[in-house]
C-alpha positions as CSV (number, residue, x, y, z in Angstrom):
1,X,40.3,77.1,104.3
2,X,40.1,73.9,106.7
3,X,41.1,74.0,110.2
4,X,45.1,74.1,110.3
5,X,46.9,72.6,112.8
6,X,48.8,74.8,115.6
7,X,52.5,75.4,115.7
8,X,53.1,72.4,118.1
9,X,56.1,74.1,119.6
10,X,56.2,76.9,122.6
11,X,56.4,80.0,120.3
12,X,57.0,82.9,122.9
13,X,60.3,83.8,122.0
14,X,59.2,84.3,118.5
15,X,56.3,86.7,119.7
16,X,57.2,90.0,118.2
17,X,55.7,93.1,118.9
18,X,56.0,95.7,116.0
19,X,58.9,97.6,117.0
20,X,60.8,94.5,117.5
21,X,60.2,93.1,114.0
22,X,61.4,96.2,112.5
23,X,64.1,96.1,114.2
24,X,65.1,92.2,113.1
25,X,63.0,92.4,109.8
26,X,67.5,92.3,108.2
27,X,67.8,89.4,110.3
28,X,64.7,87.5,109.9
29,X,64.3,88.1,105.9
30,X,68.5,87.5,104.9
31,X,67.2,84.3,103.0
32,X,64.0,85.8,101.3
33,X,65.4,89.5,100.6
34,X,61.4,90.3,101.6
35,X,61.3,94.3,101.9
36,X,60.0,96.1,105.3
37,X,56.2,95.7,105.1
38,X,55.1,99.5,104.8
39,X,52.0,99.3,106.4
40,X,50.7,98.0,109.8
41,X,48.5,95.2,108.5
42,X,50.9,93.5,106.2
43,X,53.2,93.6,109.2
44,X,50.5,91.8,111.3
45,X,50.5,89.1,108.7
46,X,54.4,88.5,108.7
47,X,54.5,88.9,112.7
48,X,51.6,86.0,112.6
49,X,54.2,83.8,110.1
50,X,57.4,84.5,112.6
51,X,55.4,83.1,115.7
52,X,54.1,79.9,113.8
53,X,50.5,81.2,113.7
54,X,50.0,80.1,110.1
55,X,46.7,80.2,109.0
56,X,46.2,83.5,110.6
57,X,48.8,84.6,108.3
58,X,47.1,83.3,105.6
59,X,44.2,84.9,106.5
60,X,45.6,88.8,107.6
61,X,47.2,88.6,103.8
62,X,44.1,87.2,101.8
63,X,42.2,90.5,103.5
64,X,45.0,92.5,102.5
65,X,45.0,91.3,98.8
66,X,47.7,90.2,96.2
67,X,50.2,92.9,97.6
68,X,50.5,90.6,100.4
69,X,51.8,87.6,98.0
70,X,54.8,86.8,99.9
71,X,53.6,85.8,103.4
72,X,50.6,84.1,101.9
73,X,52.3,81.5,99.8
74,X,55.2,81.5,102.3
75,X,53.0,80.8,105.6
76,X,51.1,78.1,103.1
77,X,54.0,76.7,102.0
78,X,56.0,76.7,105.3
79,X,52.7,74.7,107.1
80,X,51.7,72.2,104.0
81,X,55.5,71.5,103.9
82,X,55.6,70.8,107.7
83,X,52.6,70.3,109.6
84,X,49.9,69.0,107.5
85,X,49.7,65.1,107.5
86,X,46.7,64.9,104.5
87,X,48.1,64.6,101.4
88,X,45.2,65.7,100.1
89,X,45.1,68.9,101.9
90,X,48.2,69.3,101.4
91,X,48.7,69.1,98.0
92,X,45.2,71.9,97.6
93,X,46.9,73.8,99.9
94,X,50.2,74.1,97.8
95,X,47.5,74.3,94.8
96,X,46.1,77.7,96.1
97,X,49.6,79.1,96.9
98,X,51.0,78.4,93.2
99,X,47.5,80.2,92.3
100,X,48.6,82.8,94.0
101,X,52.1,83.1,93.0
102,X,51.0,83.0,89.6
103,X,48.8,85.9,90.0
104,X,51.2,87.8,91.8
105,X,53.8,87.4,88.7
106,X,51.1,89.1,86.8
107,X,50.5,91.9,89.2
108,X,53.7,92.6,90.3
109,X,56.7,91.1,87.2
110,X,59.5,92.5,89.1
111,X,59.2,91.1,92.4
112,X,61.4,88.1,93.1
113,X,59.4,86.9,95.6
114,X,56.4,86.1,93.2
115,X,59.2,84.1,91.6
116,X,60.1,82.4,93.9
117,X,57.3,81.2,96.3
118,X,55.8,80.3,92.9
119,X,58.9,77.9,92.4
120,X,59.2,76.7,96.2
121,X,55.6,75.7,95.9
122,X,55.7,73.8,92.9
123,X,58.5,72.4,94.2
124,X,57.0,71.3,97.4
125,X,53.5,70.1,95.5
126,X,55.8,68.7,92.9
127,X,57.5,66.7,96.3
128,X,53.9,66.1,97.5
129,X,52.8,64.1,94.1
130,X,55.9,62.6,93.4
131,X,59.4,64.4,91.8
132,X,59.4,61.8,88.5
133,X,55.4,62.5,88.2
134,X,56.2,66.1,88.3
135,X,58.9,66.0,85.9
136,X,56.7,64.5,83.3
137,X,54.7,66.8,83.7
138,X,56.5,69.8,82.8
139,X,56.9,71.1,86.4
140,X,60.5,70.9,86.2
141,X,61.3,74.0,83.5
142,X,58.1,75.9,85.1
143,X,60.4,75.7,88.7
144,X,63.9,76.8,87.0
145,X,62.4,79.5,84.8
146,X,60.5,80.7,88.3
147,X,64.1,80.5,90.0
148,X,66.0,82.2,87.5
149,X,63.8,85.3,87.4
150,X,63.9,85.4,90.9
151,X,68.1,85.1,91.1
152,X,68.0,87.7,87.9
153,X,66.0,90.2,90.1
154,X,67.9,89.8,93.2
155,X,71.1,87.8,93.0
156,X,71.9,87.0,97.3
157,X,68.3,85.9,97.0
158,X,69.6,82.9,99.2
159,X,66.4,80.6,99.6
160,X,66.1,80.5,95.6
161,X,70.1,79.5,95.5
162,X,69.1,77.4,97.9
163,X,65.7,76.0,95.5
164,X,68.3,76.2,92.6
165,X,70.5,73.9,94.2
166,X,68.3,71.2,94.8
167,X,66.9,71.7,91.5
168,X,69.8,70.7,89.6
169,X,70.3,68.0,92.8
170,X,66.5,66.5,92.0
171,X,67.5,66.3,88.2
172,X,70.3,64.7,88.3
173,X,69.1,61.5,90.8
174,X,65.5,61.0,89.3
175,X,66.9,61.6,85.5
176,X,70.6,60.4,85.8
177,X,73.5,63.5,84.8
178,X,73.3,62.9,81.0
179,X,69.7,63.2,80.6
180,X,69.5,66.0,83.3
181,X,71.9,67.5,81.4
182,X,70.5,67.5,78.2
183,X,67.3,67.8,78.6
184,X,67.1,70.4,82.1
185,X,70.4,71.8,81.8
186,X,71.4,70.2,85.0
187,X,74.3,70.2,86.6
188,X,76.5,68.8,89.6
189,X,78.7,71.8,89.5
190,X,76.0,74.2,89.4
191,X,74.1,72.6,91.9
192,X,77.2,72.6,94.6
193,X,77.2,76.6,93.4
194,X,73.7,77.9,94.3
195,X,74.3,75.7,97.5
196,X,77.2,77.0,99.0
197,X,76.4,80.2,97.7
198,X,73.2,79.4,99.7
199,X,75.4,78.7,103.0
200,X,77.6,82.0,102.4
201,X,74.8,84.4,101.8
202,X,73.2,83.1,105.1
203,X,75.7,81.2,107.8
204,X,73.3,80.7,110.3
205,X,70.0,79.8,108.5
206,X,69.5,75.9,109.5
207,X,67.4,75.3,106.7
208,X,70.9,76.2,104.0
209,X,72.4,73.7,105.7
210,X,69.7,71.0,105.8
211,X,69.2,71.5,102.0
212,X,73.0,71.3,101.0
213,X,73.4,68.2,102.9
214,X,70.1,66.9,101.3
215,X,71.3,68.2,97.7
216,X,74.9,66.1,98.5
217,X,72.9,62.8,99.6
218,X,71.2,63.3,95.6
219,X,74.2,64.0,94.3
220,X,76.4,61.4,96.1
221,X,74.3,59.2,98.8
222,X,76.3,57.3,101.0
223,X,79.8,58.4,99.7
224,X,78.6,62.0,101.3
225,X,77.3,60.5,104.3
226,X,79.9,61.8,106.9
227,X,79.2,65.5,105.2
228,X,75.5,65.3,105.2
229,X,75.4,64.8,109.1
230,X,77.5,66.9,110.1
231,X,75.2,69.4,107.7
232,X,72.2,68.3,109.8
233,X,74.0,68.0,113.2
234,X,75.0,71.9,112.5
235,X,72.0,72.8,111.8
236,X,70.3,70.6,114.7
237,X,72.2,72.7,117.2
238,X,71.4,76.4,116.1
239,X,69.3,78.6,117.8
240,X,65.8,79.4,115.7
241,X,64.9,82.6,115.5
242,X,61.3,82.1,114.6
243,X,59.2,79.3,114.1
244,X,59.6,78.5,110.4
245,X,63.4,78.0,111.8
246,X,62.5,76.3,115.3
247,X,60.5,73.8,112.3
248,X,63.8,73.4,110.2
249,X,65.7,72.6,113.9
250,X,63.6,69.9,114.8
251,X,63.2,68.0,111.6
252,X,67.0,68.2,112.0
253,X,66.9,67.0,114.9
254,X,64.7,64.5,113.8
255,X,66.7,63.5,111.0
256,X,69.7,62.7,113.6
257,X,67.6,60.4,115.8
């Protein structure tokens, strides 16, 4: 692994002893449905992803092994997505987390989480290479078929109605609504579903509201406008809870400026 770069925010508040994350593990996983870890290591790894350490997450779960899936391609995903600046990197970094997803489907077929960090990295590398590149290459059905296993296994799975929403939003710009249609089964409708459902299942996760206001810009552009920023001005001003959420705030934030 190269040298990551820190979380460039102060992450004290997000500094969780073990008794603590218990006690907001509800809180902290509504979007990813993740179960309490059951054993004092993997919950070093996902107390290393709440305060933005990471690459130390990366590294407590790849000592742990494939039953530590979840934070690993979550951590990797969460950084590549936010803090890498090399495409390069960037794009082996999402490479090794897709690896990893994929093995995890293997290991462990009913887990939703192997679903979907396999999805929301492919989505993110197929971001990282370019959406119409991706399409053509088949990464499209790979991402759907990932989220719908995911939302088959556990339906308030809100981060993969959340995926699924921009899903059918991506289509349908980059392939126009009959083509999407036809040939990805997109749809508007369905895409406004999975993203209000997204928003209902968790109220005050900024990155739901980000990603509707995002999937109503592809769906809509300028005719949403008014919408889309007061999506991102809601989401600017909510309190983070840990730092993959202080990162969703400030690109928010960032968005606004």
């Amino acid at each position: 692994m190269t040298n990551w770069n820190p979380f460039p925010h102060d992450s004290d508040d997000y500094q969780y002893d073990s008794e603590a994350l218990r006690d907001l593990w509800p809180e902290l996983h509504q979007g990813d449905r993740e179960p309490e870890p059951d054993s004092d290591d993997l919950l070093d790894a996902w107390a290393a992803f709440h305060c933005g350490d990471f690459d130390q997450a990366v590294n407590l779960a790849n000592a742990i092994g494939i039953s530590a899936h979840a934070v690993a391609t979550k951590s990797a995903g969460i950084y590549a997505s936010y803090l890498e600046d090399n495409n390069s990197v960037q794009v082996e970094i999402f490479e090794n987390a897709i690896a990893t997803a994929e093995e995890a489907i293997e290991a462990f077929p009913d887990d939703p989480n192997a679903y979907y960090f396999h999805a929301f990295n492919l989505g993110r590398y197929s971001q990282s290479i370019s959406v119409v590149k991706a399409i053509k290459q088949g990464f499209a059905t790979k991402i759907r078929e990932s989220l719908e296993n995911a939302l088959q296994l556990e339906p308030d799975h809100a981060e993969a109605h959340t995926a699924m929403g921009l899903y059918h939003s991506e289509i349908i710009d980059k392939m126009g609504k009959m083509i999407g249609s036809m040939t990805y089964g997109a749809s508007e409708s369905a895409a406004l579903e999975h993203l209000e459902t997204a928003i209902g299942l968790t109220p005050d996760a900024p990155i739901a509201h980000i990603e509707y206001a995002n999937g109503l810009y592809l769906l809509y552009g300028d005719k949403k406008l008014d919408e889309v920023s007061e999506l991102y001005v809601k989401a600017s001003e909510m309190t983070p809870r840990d730092a993959m959420e202080r990162l969703d705030v400030e690109f928010a934030k960032s968005e606004l400026e």
